[in-house]
C-alpha positions in Angstrom: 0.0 0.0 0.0 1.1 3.4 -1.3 0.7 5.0 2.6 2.9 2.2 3.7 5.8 2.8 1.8 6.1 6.6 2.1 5.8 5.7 5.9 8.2 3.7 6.0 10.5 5.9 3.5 9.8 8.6 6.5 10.5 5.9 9.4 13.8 5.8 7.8 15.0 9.1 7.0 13.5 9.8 11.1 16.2 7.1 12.0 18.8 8.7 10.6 17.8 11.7 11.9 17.9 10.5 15.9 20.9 8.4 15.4 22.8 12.1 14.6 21.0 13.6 17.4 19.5 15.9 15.9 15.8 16.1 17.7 15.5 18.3 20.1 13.6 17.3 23.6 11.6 19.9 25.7 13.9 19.8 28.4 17.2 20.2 26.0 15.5 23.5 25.2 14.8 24.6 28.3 18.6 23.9 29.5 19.9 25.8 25.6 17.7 28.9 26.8 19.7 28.8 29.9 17.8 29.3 33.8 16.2 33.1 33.9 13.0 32.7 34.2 10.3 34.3 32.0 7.6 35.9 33.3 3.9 34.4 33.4 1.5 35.5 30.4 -1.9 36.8 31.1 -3.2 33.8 29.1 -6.3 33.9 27.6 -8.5 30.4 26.8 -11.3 29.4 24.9 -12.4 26.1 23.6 -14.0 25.9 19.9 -16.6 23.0 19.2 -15.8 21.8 15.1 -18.4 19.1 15.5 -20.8 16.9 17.3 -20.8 13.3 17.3 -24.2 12.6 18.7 -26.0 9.9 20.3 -23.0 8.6 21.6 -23.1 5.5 23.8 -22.0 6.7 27.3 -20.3 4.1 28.7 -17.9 3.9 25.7 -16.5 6.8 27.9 -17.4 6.6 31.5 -16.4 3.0 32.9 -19.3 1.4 34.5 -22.1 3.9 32.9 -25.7 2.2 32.7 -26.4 0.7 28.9 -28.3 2.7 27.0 -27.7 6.0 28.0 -26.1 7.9 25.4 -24.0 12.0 25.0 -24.0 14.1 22.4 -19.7 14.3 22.1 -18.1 17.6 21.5 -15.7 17.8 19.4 -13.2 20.5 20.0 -9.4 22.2 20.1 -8.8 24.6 23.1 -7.4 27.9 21.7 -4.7 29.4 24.3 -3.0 33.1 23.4 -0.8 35.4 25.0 2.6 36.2 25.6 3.2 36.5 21.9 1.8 32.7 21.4 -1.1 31.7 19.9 -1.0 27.7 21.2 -3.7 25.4 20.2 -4.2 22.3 22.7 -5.2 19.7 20.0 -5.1 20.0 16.5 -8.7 18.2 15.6 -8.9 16.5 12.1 -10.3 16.9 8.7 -9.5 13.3 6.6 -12.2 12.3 4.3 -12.6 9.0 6.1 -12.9 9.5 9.2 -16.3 11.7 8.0 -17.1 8.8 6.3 -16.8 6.2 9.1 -18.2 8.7 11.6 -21.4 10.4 11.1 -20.3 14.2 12.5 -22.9 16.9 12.9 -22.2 20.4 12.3 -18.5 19.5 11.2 -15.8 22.3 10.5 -12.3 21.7 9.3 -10.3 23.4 12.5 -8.5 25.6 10.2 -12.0 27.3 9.6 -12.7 26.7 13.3 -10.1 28.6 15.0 -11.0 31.6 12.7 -14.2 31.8 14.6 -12.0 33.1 17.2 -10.7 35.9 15.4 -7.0 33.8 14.7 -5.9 33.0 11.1 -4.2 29.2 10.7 -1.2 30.8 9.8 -0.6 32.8 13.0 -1.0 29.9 15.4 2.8 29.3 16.8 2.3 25.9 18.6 0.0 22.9 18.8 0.4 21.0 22.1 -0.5 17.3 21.0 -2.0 15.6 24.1 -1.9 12.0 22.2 -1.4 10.6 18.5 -5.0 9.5 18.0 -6.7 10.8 14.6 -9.4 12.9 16.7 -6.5 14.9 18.4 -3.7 14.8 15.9 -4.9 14.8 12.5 -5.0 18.5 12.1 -1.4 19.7 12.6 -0.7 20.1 8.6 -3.4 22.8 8.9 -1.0 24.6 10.8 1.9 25.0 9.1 4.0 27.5 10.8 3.0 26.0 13.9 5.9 24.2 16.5 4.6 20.7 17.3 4.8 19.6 21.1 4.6 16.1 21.6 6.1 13.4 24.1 9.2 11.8 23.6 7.6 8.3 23.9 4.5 9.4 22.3 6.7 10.1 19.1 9.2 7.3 19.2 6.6 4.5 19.6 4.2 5.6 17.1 7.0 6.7 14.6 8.6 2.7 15.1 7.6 0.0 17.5 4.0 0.5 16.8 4.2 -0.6 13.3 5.6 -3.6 13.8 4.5 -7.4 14.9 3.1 -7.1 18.0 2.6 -3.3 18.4 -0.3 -1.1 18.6 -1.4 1.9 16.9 -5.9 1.4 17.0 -6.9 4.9 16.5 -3.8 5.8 14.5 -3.8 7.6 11.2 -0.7 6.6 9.6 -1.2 10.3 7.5 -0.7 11.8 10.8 2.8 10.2 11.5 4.3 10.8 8.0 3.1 14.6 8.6 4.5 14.5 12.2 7.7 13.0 10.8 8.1 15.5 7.9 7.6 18.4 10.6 10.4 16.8 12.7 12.8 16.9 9.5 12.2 20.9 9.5 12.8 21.1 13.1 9.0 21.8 13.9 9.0 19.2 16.6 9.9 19.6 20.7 10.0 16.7 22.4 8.6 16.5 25.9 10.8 13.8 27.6 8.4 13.0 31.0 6.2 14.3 33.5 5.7 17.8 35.0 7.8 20.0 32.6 6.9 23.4 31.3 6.9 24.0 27.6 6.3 27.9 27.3 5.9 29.9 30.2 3.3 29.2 32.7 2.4 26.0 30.6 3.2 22.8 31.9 2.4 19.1 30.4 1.2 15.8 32.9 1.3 12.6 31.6 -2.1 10.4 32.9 -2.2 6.7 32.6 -1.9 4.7 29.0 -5.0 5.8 26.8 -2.2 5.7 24.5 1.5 5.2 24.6 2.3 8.6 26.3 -0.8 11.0 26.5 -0.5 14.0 28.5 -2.8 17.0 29.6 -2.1 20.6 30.4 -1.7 23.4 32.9 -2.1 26.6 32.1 -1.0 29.2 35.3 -3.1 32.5 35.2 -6.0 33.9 37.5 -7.7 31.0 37.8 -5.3 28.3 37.0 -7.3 25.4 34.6 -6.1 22.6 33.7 -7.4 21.1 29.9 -7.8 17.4 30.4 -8.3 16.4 26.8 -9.2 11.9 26.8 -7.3 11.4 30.2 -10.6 12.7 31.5 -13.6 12.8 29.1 -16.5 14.0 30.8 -17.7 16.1 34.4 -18.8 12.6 35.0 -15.9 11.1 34.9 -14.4 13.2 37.1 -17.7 13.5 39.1 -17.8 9.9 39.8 -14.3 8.9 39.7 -14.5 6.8 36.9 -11.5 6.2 34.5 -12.0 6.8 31.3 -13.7 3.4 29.4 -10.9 3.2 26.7 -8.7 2.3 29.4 -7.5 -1.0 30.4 -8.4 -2.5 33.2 -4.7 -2.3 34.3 -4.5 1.5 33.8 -8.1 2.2 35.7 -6.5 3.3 38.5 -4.0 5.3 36.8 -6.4 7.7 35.0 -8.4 8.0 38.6 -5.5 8.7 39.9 -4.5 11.4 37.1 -7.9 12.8 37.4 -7.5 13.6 41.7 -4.2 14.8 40.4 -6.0 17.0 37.5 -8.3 18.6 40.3 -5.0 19.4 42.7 -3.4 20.8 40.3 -6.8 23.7 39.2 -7.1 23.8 42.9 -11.0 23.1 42.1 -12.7 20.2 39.6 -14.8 23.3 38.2 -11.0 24.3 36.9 -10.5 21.1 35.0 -12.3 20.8 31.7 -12.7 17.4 30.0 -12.2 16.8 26.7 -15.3 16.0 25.2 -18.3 17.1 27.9 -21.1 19.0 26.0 -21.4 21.1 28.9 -18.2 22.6 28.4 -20.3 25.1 26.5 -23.2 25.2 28.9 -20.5 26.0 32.4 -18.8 28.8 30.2 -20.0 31.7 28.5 -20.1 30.6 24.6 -21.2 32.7 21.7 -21.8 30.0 19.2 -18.9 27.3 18.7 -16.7 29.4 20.8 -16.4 29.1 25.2 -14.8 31.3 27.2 -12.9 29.3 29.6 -10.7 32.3 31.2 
């Protein structure tokens, strides 16, 4: 298959390119910038709904929710600016075939999306990638100027070892990774190697239990401090109810409960954290249309 062959034509060339040591972790950055400390943006946030996915069955999210009971998912990327950054948390995705296999409501590519928020595709300067899956990822070539934040084991696993016998990459657009890839060749990509690290000032990445490989959520400091969940906590229920997430193995249950009490330390309230894909995101903040004020 055509996609298979320019992946691994990409896999290749990306081999070459760690084995020089030429990618460039989060941390490495950080360290190259050297240890003054920049001061705290006022950061503004807003989450933009591209598209419903309705009727959804509920305890394909919530571990343990009755049969039957369904939620009308929202789709969205969470828009973050100041500081002279425009950072999108989540890039969404436009591919033909996942419209096909889906059946979306109100759908807008997030290129379009993000202009509902008065920002043009061009100007956004980074999108923080909270896991590989074709919902979250598939976006990023609509944001070509943008710096791509992902972690390190996020990127290595789904660039290699998940392609081969025995790995895993369900939910994994293989277009995706040959764009991610490319981007890494033009030194578009940071690396995130770990847990608790801050990526631009007053933003910080988390790493939750194993919805995939290495997902990770975010903090962003300000008056209130919030903290944007993305699938390591789907819905208020979840979080509610401290139940993990139902795409999660039974082995990493407990992880993801965990990540969520961690989630509401870190807001300082669970009205601070925002899931991922809760309708009532846009019912809790003030929304005009697609578009929620969050702070």
């Amino acid at each position: 298959m055509a996609a298979g062959a320019a992946l691994a034509g990409c896999l290749a060339a990306f081999a070459l390119i760690v084995g020089a040591g030429e990618s460039t972790t989060a941390r490495e950055q950080s360290q190259a910038a050297g240890t003054a400390a920049a001061p705290t943006p006022s950061y503004s946030i807003v989450g933009i709904r591209y598209a419903t996915l309705k009727g959804f069955p509920l305890n394909a999210l919530v571990m343990g929710a009755p049969e039957g009971h369904t939620i009308d998912i929202s789709m969205s990327v969470w828009l973050i600016r100041g500081g002279g950054h425009v950072v999108l948390f989540d890039s969404g995705f436009h591919r033909r075939k996942w419209l096909e296999q889906f059946k979306f409501d109100e759908y807008m590519s997030p290129d379009a999306a993000v202009q509902l928020a008065a920002v043009e595709p061009g100007d956004v300067t980074d999108v923080i990638i909270s896991h590989a899956h074709w919902d979250h990822m598939g976006g990023i070539d609509l944001f070509p100027k943008a710096t791509i934040w992902i972690q390190k084991g996020e990127f290595e696993y789904y660039s290699s070892e998940a392609w081969q016998p025995g790995g895993k990459h369900g939910g994994i657009d293989p277009d995706d990774i040959l764009e991610l890839v490319t981007r890494n060749t033009r030194g578009m990509v940071r690396l995130i190697d770990g847990d608790d690290e801050e990526i631009l000032p007053g933003i910080r990445v988390f790493t939750g239990a194993r919805h995939t490989f290495a997902s990770q959520y975010i903090r962003a400091a300000g008056e209130p401090v919030y903290v944007l969940a993305s699938d390591n906590c789907y819905t208020y229920q979840n979080l509610r109810e401290h139940k993990p997430g139902a795409t999660f193995s039974p082995s990493d249950a407990g992880g993801n409960v965990a990540a969520q009490w961690r989630m509401i330390e870190l807001a300082g309230d669970a009205d601070r954290v925002v899931p991922g894909h809760d309708p009532a995101v846009y019912e809790r903040f003030p929304t005009k249309g697609r578009v929620a004020k969050i702070r």
